[in-house]
LOTOR-342818 format. One record per residue (C-alpha): residue in one letter; x, y, z. Coordinates in steps of 0.1 Angstrom, whole numbers. Layout:
! LOTOR-342818
NODE code  east north    up
NODE    A     X     Y     Z
...
This chain:
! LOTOR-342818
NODE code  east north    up
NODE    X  -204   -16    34
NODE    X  -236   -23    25
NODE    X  -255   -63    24
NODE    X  -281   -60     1
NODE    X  -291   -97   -16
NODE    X  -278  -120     4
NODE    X  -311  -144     2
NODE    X  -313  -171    22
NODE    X  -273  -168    30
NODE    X  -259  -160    64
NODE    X  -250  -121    71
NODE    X  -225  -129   101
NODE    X  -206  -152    71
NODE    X  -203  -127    45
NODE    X  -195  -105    68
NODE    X  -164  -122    78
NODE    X  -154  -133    42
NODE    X  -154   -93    33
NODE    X  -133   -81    64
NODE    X  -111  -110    52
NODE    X  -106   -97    17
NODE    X  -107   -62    24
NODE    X   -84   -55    58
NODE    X   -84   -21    76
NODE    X  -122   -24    84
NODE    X  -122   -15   125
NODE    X  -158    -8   129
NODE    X  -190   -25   119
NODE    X  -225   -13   121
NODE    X  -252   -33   114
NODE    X  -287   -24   111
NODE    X  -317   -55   109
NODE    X  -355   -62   114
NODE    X  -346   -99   116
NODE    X  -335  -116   151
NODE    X  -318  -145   133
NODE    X  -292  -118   109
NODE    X  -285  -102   139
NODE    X  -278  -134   158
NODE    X  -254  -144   132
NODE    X  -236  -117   132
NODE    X  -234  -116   167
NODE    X  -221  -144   162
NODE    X  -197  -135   131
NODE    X  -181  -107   160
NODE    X  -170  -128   182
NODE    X  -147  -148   157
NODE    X  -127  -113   154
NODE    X  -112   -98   180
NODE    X   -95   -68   165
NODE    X  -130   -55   148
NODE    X  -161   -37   166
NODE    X  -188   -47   163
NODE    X  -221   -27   170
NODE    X  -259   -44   162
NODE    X  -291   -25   157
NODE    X  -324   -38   154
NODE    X  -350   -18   132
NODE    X  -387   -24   139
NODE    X  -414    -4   126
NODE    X  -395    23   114
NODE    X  -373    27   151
NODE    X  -338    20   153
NODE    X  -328    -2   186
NODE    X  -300   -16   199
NODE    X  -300   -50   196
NODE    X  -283   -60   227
């Protein structure tokens, strides 16, 4: 999946409420310059326990983990 427009809204939320309506979904990677979507999405993981979840933090061009 892809989050594109999702202004002012949490990430980690609408994250959730798509796994919810689409099931089967076993992997998530997710890709942000911003410390606050990726802290609410790290968030959003640990309400599911049968999803993995891996974060990434982009910065300048240079893809990082973000933990």
């Amino acid at each position: 999946m892809i989050i594109k427009g999702v202004t002012g809204g949490d990430k980690g939320e609408w994250i959730l409420s798509y796994l919810a309506a689409n099931e089967g979904f076993t992997n998530v990677e997710f890709y942000d310059d911003q410390d606050e979507n990726i802290i609410n999405v790290l968030r959003a993981s640990e309400k599911v326990s049968n999803v993995t979840f891996s974060l990434y933090k982009v910065l300048h061009g240079e893809i990082k983990p973000a933990l």
